[in-house]
Each structure stands twice: as structure tokens, then as C-alpha cells.
Phi, psi and omega in degrees: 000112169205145188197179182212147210203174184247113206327302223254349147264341174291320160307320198280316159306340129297326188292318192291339205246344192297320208286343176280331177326166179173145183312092208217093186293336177286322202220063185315346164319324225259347178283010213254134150240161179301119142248162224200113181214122204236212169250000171255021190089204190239141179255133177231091155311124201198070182246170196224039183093301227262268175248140173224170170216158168236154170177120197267142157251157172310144177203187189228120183239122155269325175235150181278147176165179184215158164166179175194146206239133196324138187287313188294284191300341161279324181291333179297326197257335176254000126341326186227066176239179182269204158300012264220185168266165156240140178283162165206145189208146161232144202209116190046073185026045181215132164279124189257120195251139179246150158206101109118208233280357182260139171208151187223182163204125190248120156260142176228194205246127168321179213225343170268026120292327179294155178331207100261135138330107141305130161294181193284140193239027158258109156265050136212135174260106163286145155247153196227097143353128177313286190312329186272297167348297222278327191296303164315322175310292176322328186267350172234013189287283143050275174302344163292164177292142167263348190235119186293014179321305177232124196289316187289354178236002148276021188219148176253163156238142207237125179215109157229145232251116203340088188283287170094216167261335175268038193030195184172215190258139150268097132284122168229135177238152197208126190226167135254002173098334187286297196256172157184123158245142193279098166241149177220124168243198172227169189258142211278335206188127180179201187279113166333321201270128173305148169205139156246120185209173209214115177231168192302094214297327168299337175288319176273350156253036162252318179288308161290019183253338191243352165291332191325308206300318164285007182278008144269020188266130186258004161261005139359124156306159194264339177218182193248137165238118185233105163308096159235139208215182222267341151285313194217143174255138182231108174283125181230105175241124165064226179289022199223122197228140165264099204231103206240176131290110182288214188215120212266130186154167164223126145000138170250170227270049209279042169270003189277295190302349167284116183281133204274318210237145137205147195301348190203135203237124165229123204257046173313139181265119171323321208278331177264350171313305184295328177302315193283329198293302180315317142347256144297343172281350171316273226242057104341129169280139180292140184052014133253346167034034163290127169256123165277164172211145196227134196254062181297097195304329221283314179284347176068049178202159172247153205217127192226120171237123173223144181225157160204131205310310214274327176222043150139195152215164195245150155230158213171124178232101149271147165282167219218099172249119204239160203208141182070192212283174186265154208223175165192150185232171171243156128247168205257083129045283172329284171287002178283297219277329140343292192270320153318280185332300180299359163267170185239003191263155174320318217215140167227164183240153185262121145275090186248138156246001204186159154274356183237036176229179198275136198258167188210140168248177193214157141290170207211141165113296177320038210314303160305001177257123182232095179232145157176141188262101207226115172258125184289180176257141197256121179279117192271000000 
């Protein structure tokens, strides 16, 4: 194997593929990324059983070959290299790397121990607008399980809906059973068939984290092509392939808990709601992280009450325009605020019905947002 490439594509192509690699003593392979050097340039690899990526760059391949060198410690060394090109040789089983007065020699594990990347094994295939994907991502990642207890709420869900020629819907939802958010987008182009899987929340916030890498590149793709089948997902952006394991299971049914009717409507400015949350949670009891909210029709205002024995209380009054009887709830701070923060609009609107039913906010303004948000209530 031996070729040459430039230090700002080599870097960048690490940056996408290095992070999943991870410190792995039964199976030192998995620290490793692939290099792959063809008539198509260099391919860079990297997975951790679960999830790989790939990602190919421009390179000049004088010789053809493969092998592979600890993930970290290369993104680390070509990190500091200057701009300049880099040489690469693999010579007695060590790659020998040059770049204007620096050289090294990376010893690595031969390239028939790495893993192999299952291809995509679906046909079917959606396009997603980059910007919309990302806006959606943002708004329900969040809202996954941090804990595989139940594997399926360690996952978000993906339902897309006969898209056809004329498009159609990307709905994703994401719950931990406290919260759950909603987003539905649309899909530009795809497969007649519907499909549902539930994938793994560390893959979509690795897919979004390497569109982050492209969002100055003005030769960038405009869109995410995702390939799915009943076993795996595959996200494909320029030269760049994401390849995951969905999550085995069935989604539990959570439009039920989206409240259809509620007795009481408040119409808010985001920007001081939040401000008041941020607020009252100073004095939220540790580890119920509660907040009241006292909802007036008669005063036109919400009301943010938080008390804690050891260090005080708090009261916060924002105006309101608020409709139907006055009402009051607890919520857990964290996840109100979680989900305010994930809108983009001047104004959201608060839905209540009871303190022991599910409270659900909307953007408000927003001809394009089909976002909504639903937090259970700290039952007193």
C-alpha cells in the first residue's frame, strides 16, 4: 500500500470515523481503523460490533493494499502535523507516514482481523433533506432512555409513511417513559412501502454529529439517503456510509399518552419562560428537580413556584394569554425545559389538563412545525 493525500482531508476523515473506536481488550481490532487504498482513493473504517462508518477521501494510490492502525493515536498524530500532503507506505508490517519534515512508523494488526461491514441489505430507500434531518434529530434525541433496561426506549423511532414521488413523512419519536418527543418530517423521495424500526440513539447522534462536520462544505449533498431492512439501517451522505443494527422489539404505543382535549391553554413567550424555569429551578428540591406551575386565566400570567427546605423559595410570574379554567401541575424542570429549548418559535403553547395528566406543548407561529412535546407530571 503506498499513496499520498492531503494532512485536511486526511484529518477530516478521521474525525468522522475515529470516535466510534474505543478502548477494547478482548478485541484490539475494534481500536483500530481500516485503511482500504483502490483505484478509488482511500476508504477509512471503523466499527464497534454495533455500529461502523466508512468514509472515503481523495488520495493519489500508487500501490494498492490495506491494513490497520490504532484509531486514536493516528487522529492524534495527524492532528499536529502541519498542512502540508501526506505520504503514507506500509513497509514490514508498520505504516510509515511523512508529512513535510515529520515521520513516524504506526505499527498495526493486518486488515483480514478487521470485522467485515454488512452491505445494505434493503430496498428500501428514502431521501431526507440535510437541514430538516438535523432540525428533527435535535428535537427528539434528547428524549431517549439512557439505560438499556428496556432497549426500545434506548432507541428512537422511525416510521416512514408511502413517500412515492410526490414525498411524504419521516415521523420520529423518542421517549424515556417521564417525556416523549415527537417530530414529523418530510421526505423528499423513496420507496412506496412503509416501514418501521427503532434505532439506536448513539447511531443518530453519530449521524448527526459527521452531517455537523459538513455544514461549511458548499460541495456538501443537500441530502441523507437511509436505507432500510429489518435487521439494519444504513445512512449515506456524499462519500460517507453509516452502517447500524436496529433494535429488535415493537415500539410501545405512545400516541395514547398525547393528550387529544385539555382544559387549559397558555399561549407564552419562550424566551422568558425559559428564563423563569432557569430560575425557579435554583430552588427545586435535589433529585425531584420540581417546579409548580400555577396556570391563571383570571390574571392572564403562569406562575413558576419551586420551594426547598435547605435553601429557600422561589416565585416567577410571566404574562399569559391563556384560555379555559385555571389550572396547576408540577414538572420535573429538567424535562420542561429540555423541550422548550428544542423549539425555534417566539411563542409556545402549554397544555393542561389536571396535575396528574400529561402536560404537552406545541410551537406556536410556526406554519412548518409539526413538533410536540409531552411531560408527565410529579404527582404531590
Amino acid at each position: 500500500m503506498k499513496l499520498t493525500c492531503t494532512r485536511e482531508n486526511l484529518y477530516q476523515g478521521l474525525s468522522i470515523v475515529s470516535r466510534i473506536s474505543t478502548k477494547n481488550v478482548n478485541l484490539p481490532i475494534l481500536n483500530n481503523v481500516l485503511l482500504q487504498a483502490d483505484e478509488k482513493g482511500l476508504t477509512l473504517s471503523s466499527t464497534n460490533l454495533e455500529l461502523a462508518i466508512s468514509c472515503q477521501i481523495r488520495s493519489k494510490v500508487d500501490q494498492e493494499g490495506d491494513y490497520t492502525v490504532p484509531s486514536k493515536l493516528f487522529f492524534d498524530y495527524v492532528n499536529l502535523l502541519p498542512n502540508e500532503r501526506v505520504e503514507m507506505d506500509l513497509v514490514d508490517a508498520a505504516l510509515r507516514v511523512s508529512c513535510g519534515s515529520s515521520k513516524t512508523k504506526l505499527k498495526g494488526i493486518p486488515s483480514s482481523e478487521f470485522p467485515p461491514i454488512p452491505p445494505a441489505q434493503g430496498n428500501q430507500t428514502y431521501s431526507i433533506s440535510v437541514s430538516e434531518f438535523q432540525k428533527a434529530l435535535s428535537e427528539v434525541l434528547f428524549a431517549a432512555a439512557t439505560n438499556e433496561s428496556r432497549p426500545e426506549l434506548a432507541g428512537v423511532y422511525l416510521a416512514f409513511h408511502h413517500p412515492g414521488t410526490g414525498g411524504g413523512t419521516l415521523v420520529l419519536a423518542a421517549t424515556d417513559s417521564y417525556r416523549l418527543a415527537e417530530c414529523i418530517s418530510t421526505v423528499s423521495s423513496g420507496s412506496n412501502e412503509p416501514k418501521e424500526v427503532i434505532v439506536p440513539q448513539r447511531t443518530l447522534a453519530e449521524v448527526n454529529r459527521i452531517l455537523s462536520v459538513f455544514k461549511d462544505d458548499v460541495d456538501a449533498s443537500p441530502t441523507v439517503e437511509i436505507n432500510v431492512s429489518d435487521a439494519q439501517i444504513v445512512f449515506r451522505y456524499g462519500t460517507v456510509e453509516v452502517t447500524s443494527r436496529v433494535i429488535e422489539g415493537k415500539y410501545p404505543n405512545y400516541r395514547q399518552i398525547i393528550p387529544t382535549s385539555t382544559k387549559t391553554q397558555a399561549v407564552i413567550n419562550r424566551a422568558e419562560f425559559v428564563q423563569a424555569i432557569k430560575t425557579a429551578s435554583l430552588f427545586s428540591r435535589q433529585g425531584l428537580f420540581d417546579v409548580r406551575l400555577m396556570l391563571s386565566s383570571t390574571d392572564g400570567s403562569v406562575k413558576l413556584l419551586a420551594t426547598d427546605s435547605a435553601r429557600g423559595e422561589n416565585e416567577e410570574e410571566i404574562s399569559a394569554e391563556i384560555t379555559g379554567d385555571d389550572n396547576v401541575i408540577t414538572l420535573n424542570y429538567r424535562y420542561l425545559l429540555d423541550g422548550v429549548n428544542a423549539m425555534k418559535s417566539e411563542k409556545i403553547q402549554l397544555e393542561v389538563t389536571d396535575g396528574a395528566s400529561p402536560c404537552l406543548l406545541k410551537a406556536v407561529g410556526m406554519p412548518d412545525e409539526r413538533y410536540q412535546y409531552v411531560v408527565m407530571p410529579i404527582r404531590q
